[in-house]
N, C-alpha and C positions, 0 to 999 in steps of 0.2 A: 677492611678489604685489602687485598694484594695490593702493592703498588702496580702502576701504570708499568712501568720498565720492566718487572718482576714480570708480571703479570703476560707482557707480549711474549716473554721469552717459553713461559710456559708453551702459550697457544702456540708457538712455533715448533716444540718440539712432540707435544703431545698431540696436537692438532684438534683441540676440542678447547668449547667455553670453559674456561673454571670462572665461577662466579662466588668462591671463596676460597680467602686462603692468609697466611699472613707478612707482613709489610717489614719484618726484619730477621733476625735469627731465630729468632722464638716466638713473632706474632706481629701483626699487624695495628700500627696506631692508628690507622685513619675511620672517622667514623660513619663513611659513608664512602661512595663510590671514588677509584680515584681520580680526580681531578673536579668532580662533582661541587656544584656552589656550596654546599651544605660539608663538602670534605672540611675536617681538620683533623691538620696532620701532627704528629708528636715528632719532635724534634729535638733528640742531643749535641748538645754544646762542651764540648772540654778544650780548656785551653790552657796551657803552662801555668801560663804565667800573665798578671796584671799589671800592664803598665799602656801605656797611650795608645802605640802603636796596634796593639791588638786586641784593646778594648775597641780602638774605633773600626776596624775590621771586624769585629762580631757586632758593632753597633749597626754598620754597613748591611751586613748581612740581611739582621734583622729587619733595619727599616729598608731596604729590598724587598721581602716578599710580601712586605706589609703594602708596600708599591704597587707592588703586582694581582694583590686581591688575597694573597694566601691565605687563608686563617692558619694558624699553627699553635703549639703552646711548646714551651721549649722545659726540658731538665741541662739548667746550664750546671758545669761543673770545672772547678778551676785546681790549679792541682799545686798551687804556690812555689812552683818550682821544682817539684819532687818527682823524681820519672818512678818511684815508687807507686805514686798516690797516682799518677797520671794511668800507672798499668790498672791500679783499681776500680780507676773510673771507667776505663775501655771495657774490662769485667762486668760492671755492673752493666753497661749499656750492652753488651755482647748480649743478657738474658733479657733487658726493657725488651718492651712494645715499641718500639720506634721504627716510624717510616723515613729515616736521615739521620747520618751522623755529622756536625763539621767540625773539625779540627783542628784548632788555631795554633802554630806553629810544628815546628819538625817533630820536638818528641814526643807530642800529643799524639798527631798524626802515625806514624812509626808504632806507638802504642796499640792504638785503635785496630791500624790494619793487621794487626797480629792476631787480634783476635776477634773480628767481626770478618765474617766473608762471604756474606751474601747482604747482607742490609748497605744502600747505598752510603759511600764516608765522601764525601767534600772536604777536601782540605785546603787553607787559604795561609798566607804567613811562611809558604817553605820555602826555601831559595832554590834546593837541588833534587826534585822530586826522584830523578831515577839515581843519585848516589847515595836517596835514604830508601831506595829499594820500594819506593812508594808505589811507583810502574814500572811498568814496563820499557816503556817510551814514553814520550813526552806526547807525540804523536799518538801513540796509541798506549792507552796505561793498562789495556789486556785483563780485566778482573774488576771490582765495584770500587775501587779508589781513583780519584779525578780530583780537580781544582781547579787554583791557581798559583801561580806562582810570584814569587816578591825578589826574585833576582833583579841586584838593581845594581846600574853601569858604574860599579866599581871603579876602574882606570879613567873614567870622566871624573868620578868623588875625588878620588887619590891625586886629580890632575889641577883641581879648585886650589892645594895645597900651595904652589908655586906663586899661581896667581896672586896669593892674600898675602903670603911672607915667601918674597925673591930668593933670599937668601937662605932659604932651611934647608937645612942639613939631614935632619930626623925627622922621624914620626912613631909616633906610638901607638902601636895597636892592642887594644882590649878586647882579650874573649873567650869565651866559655871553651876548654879545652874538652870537652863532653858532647858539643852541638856540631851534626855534620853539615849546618848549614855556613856556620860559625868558620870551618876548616875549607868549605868552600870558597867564601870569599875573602880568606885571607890569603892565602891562595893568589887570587888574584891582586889583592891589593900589595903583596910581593913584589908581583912581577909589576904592575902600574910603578910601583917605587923604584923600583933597579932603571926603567924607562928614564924616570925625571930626576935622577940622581941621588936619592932620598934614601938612605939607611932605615933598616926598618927596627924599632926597637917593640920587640911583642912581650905582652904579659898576661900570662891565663889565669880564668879563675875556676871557679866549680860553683860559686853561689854566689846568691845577690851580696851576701855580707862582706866578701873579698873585694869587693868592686873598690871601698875607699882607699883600702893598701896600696891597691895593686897601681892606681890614679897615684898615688904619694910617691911611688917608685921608679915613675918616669920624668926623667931627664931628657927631654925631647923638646922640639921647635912647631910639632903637631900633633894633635890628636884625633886618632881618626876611628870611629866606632863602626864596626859591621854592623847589622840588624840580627843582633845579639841577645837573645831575651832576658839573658840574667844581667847584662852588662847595663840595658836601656832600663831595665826595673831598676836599677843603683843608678840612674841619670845623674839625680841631683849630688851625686858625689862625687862624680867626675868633673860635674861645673863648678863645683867647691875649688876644687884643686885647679881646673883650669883659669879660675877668676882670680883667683890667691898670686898664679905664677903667671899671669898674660900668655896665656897658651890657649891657640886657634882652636875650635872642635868642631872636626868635617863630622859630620853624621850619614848615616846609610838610608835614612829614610824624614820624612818631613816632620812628621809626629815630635820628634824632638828638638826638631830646629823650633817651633812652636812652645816648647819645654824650656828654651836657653842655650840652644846649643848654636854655633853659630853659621854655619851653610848647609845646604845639600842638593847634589842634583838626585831629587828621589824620584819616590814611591808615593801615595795617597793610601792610605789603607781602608781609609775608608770608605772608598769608591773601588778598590780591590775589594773589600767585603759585598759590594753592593753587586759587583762583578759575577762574584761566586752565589750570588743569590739569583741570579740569573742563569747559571747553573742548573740551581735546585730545584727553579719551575720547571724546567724543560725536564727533569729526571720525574720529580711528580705528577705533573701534568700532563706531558706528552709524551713520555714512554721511552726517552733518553735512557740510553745503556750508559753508564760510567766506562765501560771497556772501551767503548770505542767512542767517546768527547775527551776530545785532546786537552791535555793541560793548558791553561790559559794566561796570559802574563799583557800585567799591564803596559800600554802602548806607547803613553807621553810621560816618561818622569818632570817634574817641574824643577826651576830651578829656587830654591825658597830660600833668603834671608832674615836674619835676625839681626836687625840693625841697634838695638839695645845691647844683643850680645856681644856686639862689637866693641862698642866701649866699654863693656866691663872687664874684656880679654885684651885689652887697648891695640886693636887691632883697625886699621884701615881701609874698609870694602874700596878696591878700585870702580870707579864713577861706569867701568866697561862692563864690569859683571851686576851691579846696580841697573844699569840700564836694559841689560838683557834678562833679568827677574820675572819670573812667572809671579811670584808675590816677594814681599817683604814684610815682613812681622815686626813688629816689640814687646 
């Protein structure tokens, strides 16, 4: 059967029941009425790239509508990094039966809405939804792509810097010279630096495989990771090289500070996942347009330490940011 959202919009313009019809570009996944006890719904999943951050945001997801009553069955599809493989998986799903697409990070996402454009896409994982041409607005995203968003207070991250080591000089930034979420908040973490005095030394990559080089090639006092997908998939290479030379690692999201990295004022992904599944009911169930549900961004980032990390980076958390910790980790 139609989706619920699909579905109203028919009766609105044609002004008659339709009592059949189908739930994406090419048909309908659901096997009964929608939002009905007995609905389940078919559900694509593509996401870049595997690594913490956005495994626990499709885990979020998941265990969200599972929350909520949904039955679903999902074709996940991951794309190992490759915007190649990621346009392929948008393709396949563009012709599937699916009543939902989500779309875990920028280039997934970006992919997808190219080429699906009537079957609802949820996308969760982008930092800058209208400079990847995602919406419209943020406010209003005008067409069936909506989410959330993972924009996270950069110039608070960039600002922990000073705090852990007084005296630093530099900082080293890593990141995908390919990702406009990537260019987004480097961007900002520029300008957070030029603020606190902080030189910025940047190094790009294009794959997870670059990540160890590019970590061996900085000569800096910090390092500081955007929520970077090919950067955080090479995590463990950057703590190689951070632990090797006592070099601090602010991270863009919590997921890694959990991983070995050693602060961050984040994100939670996986309560962002769980965010955007809250989303999905209201588009399935009650007849939510994606055109007009504004993009949505999480409210409290936490402040998370990795107090292990610290002594492997022989670094010394001040007793004031310890004390002000949403959690502390080992």
């Amino acid at each position: 059967m139609k989706k619920t959202w699909r579905t109203l919009a028919a009766l609105a313009s044609a002004g008659t029941l339709l009592l059949a019809g189908c739930g994406s570009d090419s048909g309908s996944g659901s096997s009964a009425s929608a939002g009905g006890s007995d609905t389940e719904y078919k559900i694509g999943i593509t996401q870049i790239v595997s690594h913490a951050s956005l495994d626990a945001a499709r885990d979020g997801f998941k265990d969200g509508l599972a929350d909520a009553g949904i039955k679903a069955s999902y074709d996940e599809q991951n794309a190992q990094g490759d915007q190649a493989t990621a346009s392929s998986i948008a393709n396949k799903f563009a012709s599937a039966n699916l009543d939902l697409v989500l779309a875990i990070a920028t280039p997934t996402a970006q992919a997808t809405a190219q080429v699906i454009t009537t079957t609802p896409i949820l996308f969760t994982a982008v930092t800058d939804p209208v400079a990847a041409d995602l919406v419209a607005s943020n406010d209003a995203p005008g067409a069936n792509v909506t989410g959330t968003t993972d924009m996270n207070p950069v110039a608070e991250q960039i600002g922990l810097i000073k705090q852990i080591v007084p005296d630093a000089k530099t900082v080293g930034i890593l990141y995908s010279s390919g990702e406009v979420n990537s260019a987004v908040q480097v961007e900002l973490a520029r300008e957070a630096a030029a603020a606190d005095g902080l030189e910025v030394v940047e190094k790009t990559i294009t794959t997870t495989s670059e990540v160890l080089q590019a970590a061996q090639s900085l000569d800096v006092d910090a390092i500081y990771l955007p929520t970077d997908n090919n950067v955080i998939a090479g995590l463990d290479s950057v703590l190689q090289v951070a632990e090797e030379r006592k070099i601090p690692v602010i991270a863009g999201e919590t997921e890694s500070v959990s991983k070995g990295a050693l602060i961050t004022y984040g994100l939670d992904y996986y309560e962002l996942g769980k965010q955007t599944a809250a989303m999905a009911v209201k588009i399935l169930t009650e007849g939510a347009d994606p055109a007009t549900m504004p993009v949505e961004s999480q409210k409290d980032p936490q402040l998370v330490i990795n107090t292990t990390a610290a002594e492997r980076m022989g670094v010394t958390i001040p007793q004031s940011l310890l004390d002000k910790a949403d959690e502390t980790v080992k």
